[in-house]
N, CA and C atoms as a LAMMPS dump frame, in Angstrom:
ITEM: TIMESTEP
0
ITEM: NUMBER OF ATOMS
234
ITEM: BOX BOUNDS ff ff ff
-5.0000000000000000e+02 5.0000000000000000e+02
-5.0000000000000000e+02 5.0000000000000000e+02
-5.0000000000000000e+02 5.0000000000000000e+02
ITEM: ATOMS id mol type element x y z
1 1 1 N -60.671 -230.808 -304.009
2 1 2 C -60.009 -229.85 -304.869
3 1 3 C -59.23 -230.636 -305.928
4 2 1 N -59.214 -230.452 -306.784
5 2 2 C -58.899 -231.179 -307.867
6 2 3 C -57.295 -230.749 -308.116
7 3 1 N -56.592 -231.386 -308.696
8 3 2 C -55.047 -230.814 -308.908
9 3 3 C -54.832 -229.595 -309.834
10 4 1 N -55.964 -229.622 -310.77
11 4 2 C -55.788 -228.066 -311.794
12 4 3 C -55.606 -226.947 -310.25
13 5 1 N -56.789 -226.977 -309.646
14 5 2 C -57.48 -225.955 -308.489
15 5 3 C -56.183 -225.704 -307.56
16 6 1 N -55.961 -226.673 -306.93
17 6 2 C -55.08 -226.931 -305.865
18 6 3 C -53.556 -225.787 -306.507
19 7 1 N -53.101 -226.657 -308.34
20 7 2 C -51.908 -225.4 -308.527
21 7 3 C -52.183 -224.055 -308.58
22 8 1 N -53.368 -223.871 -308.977
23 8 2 C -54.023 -222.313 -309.334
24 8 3 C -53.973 -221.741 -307.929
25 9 1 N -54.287 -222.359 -306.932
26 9 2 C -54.278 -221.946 -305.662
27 9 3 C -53.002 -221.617 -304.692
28 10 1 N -52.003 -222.773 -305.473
29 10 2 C -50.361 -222.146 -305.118
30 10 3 C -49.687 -221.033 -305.624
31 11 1 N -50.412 -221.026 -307.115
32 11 2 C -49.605 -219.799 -307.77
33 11 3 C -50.204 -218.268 -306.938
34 12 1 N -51.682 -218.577 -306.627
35 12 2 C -52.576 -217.183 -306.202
36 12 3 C -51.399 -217.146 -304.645
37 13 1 N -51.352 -217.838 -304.124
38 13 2 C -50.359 -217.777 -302.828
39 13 3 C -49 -217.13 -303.377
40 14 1 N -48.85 -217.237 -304.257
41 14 2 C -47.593 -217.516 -304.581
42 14 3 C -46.072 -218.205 -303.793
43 15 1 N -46.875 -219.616 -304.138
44 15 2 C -45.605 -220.899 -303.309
45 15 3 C -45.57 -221.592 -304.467
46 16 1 N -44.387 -222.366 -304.262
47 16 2 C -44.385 -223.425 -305.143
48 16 3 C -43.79 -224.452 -304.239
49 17 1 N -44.669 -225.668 -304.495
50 17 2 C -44.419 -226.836 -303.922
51 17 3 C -43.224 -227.645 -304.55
52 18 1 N -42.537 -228.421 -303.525
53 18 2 C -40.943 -229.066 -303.993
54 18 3 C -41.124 -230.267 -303.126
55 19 1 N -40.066 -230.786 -303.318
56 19 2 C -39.838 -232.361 -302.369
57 19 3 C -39.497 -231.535 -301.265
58 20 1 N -38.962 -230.465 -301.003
59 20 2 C -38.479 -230.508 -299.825
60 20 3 C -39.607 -229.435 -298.903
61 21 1 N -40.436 -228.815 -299.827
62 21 2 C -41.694 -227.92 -299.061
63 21 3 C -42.029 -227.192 -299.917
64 22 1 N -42.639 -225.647 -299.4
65 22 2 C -42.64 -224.769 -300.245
66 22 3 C -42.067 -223.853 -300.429
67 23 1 N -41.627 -223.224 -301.489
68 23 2 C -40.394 -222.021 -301.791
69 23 3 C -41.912 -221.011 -302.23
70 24 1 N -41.238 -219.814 -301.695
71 24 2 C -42.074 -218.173 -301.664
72 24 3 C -41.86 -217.707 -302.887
73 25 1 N -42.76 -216.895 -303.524
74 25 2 C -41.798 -216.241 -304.913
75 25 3 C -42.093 -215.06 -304.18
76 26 1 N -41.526 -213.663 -304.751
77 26 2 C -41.524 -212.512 -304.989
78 26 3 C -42.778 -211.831 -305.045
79 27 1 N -43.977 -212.4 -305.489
80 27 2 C -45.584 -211.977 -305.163
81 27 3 C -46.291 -212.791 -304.037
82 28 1 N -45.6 -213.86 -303.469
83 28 2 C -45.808 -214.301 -302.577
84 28 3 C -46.068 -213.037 -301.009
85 29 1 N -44.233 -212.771 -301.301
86 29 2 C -43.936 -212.08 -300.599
87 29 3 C -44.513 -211.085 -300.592
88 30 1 N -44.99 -210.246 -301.218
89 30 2 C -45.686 -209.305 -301.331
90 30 3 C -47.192 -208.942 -300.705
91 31 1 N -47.81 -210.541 -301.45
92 31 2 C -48.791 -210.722 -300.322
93 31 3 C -49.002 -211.281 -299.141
94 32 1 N -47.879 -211.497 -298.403
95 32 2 C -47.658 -211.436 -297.467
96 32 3 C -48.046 -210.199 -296.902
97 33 1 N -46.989 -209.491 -297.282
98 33 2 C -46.571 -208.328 -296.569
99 33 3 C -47.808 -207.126 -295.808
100 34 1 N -49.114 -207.665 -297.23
101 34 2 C -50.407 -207.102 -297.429
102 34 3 C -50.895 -207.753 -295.813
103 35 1 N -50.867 -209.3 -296.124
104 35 2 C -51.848 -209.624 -294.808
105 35 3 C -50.889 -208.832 -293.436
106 36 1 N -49.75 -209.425 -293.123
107 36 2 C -48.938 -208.941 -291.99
108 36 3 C -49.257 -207.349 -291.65
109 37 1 N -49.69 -206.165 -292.89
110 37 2 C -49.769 -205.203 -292.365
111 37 3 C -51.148 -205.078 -292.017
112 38 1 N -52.641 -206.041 -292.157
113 38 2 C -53.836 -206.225 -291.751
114 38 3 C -53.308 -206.594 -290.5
115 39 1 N -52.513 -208.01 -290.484
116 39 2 C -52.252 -208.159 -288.787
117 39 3 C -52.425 -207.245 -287.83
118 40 1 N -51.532 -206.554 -288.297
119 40 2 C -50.522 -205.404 -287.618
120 40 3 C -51.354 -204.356 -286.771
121 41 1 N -51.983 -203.725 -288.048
122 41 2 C -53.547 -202.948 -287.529
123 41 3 C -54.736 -203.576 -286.543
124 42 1 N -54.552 -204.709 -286.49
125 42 2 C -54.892 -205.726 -285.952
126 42 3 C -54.85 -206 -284.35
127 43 1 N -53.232 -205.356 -284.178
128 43 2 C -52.61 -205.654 -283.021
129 43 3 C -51.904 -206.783 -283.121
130 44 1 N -51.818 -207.566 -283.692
131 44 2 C -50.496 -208.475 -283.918
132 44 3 C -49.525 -208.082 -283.602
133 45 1 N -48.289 -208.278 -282.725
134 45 2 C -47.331 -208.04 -282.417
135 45 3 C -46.319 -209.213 -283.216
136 46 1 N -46.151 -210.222 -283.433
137 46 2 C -45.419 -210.997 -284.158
138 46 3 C -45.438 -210.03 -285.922
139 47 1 N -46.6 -209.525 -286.094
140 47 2 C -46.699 -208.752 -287.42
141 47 3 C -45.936 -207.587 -287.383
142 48 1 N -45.971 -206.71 -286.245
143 48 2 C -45.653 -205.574 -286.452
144 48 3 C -43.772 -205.625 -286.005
145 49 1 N -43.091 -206.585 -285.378
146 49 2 C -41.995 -207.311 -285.152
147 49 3 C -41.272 -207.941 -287.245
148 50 1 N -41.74 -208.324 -287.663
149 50 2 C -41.591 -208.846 -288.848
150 50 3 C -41.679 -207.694 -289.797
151 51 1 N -42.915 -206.9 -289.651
152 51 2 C -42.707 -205.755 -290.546
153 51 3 C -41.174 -204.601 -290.538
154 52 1 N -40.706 -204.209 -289.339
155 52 2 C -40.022 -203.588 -289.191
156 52 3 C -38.562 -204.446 -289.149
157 53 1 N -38.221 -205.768 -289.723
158 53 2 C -37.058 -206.121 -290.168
159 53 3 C -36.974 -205.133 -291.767
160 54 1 N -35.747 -205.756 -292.157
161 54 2 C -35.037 -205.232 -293.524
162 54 3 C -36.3 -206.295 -294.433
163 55 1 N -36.738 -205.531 -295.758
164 55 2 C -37.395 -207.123 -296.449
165 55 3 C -36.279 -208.041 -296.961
166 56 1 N -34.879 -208.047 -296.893
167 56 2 C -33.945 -209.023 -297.231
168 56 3 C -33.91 -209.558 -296.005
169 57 1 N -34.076 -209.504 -294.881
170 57 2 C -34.267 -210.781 -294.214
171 57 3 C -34.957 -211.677 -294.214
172 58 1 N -34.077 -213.02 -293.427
173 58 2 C -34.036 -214.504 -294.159
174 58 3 C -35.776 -214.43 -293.445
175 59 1 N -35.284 -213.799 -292.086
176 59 2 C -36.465 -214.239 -291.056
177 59 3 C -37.963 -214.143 -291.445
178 60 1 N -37.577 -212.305 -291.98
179 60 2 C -38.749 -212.198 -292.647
180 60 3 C -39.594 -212.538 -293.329
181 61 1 N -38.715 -212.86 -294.651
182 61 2 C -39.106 -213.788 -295.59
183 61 3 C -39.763 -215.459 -295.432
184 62 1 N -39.002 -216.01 -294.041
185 62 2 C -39.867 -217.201 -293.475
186 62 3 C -41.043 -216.825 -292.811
187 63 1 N -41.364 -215.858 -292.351
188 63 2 C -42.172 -215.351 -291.64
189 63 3 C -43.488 -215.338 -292.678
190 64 1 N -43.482 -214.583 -294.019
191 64 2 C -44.173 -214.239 -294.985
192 64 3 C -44.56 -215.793 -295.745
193 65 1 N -43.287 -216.591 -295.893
194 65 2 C -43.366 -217.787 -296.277
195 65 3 C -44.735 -218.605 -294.986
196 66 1 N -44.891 -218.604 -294.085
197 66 2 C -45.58 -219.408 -293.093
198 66 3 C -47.315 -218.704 -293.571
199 67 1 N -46.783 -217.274 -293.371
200 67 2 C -48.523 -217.027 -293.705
201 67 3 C -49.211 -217.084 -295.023
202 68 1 N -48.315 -217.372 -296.109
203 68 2 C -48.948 -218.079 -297.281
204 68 3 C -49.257 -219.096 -297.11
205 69 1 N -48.376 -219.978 -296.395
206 69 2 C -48.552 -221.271 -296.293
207 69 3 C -50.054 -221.35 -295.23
208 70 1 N -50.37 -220.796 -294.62
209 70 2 C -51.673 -220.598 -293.806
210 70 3 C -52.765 -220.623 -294.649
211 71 1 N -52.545 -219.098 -295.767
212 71 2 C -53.159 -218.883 -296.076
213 71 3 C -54.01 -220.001 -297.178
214 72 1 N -52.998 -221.066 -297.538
215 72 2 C -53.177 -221.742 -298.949
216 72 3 C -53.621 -222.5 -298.113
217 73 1 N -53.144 -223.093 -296.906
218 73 2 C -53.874 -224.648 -296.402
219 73 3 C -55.26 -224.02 -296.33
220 74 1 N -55.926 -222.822 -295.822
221 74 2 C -56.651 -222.945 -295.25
222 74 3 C -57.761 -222.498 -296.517
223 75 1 N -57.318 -221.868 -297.453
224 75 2 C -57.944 -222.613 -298.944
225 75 3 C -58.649 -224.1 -299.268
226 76 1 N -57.412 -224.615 -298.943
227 76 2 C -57.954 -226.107 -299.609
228 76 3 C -58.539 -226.927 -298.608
229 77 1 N -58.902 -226.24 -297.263
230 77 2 C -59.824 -227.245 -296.314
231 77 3 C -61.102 -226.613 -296.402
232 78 1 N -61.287 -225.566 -297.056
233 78 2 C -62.467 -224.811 -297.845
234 78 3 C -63.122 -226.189 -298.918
């Protein structure tokens, strides 16, 4: 994956990579929220636990943060 691909592929996640990891934006979160409620229907119980916090939680928001981050690694081993 080339580095153009690889950022195009953080922004579609919506993460942005830092020295210290990745920070979520606001469409991140969002699509999160999309997969977690596929989980959910799913039977995921960690999904349907996360859905029913406040969306201003921290937890949540790490929660949403991890499955982008899933979602993007598992992009770039594509």
């Amino acid at each position: 994956m080339s580095p153009e691909e690889r950022q195009e592929a953080l922004e579609e996640h919506g993460l942005t990579e830092t020295q210290d990891g990745f920070v979520l934006s606001l469409r991140g979160f969002q699509k999160a929220a999309q997969r977690a409620w596929a989980l959910r229907d799913e039977g995921d119980e960690e999904a349907s636990r996360m859905l029913a916090l406040d969306p201003d939680d921290p937890l949540r928001w790490e929660y949403s943060r991890c499955l982008q981050i899933e979602a993007f690694s598992s992009e770039v081993r594509r």
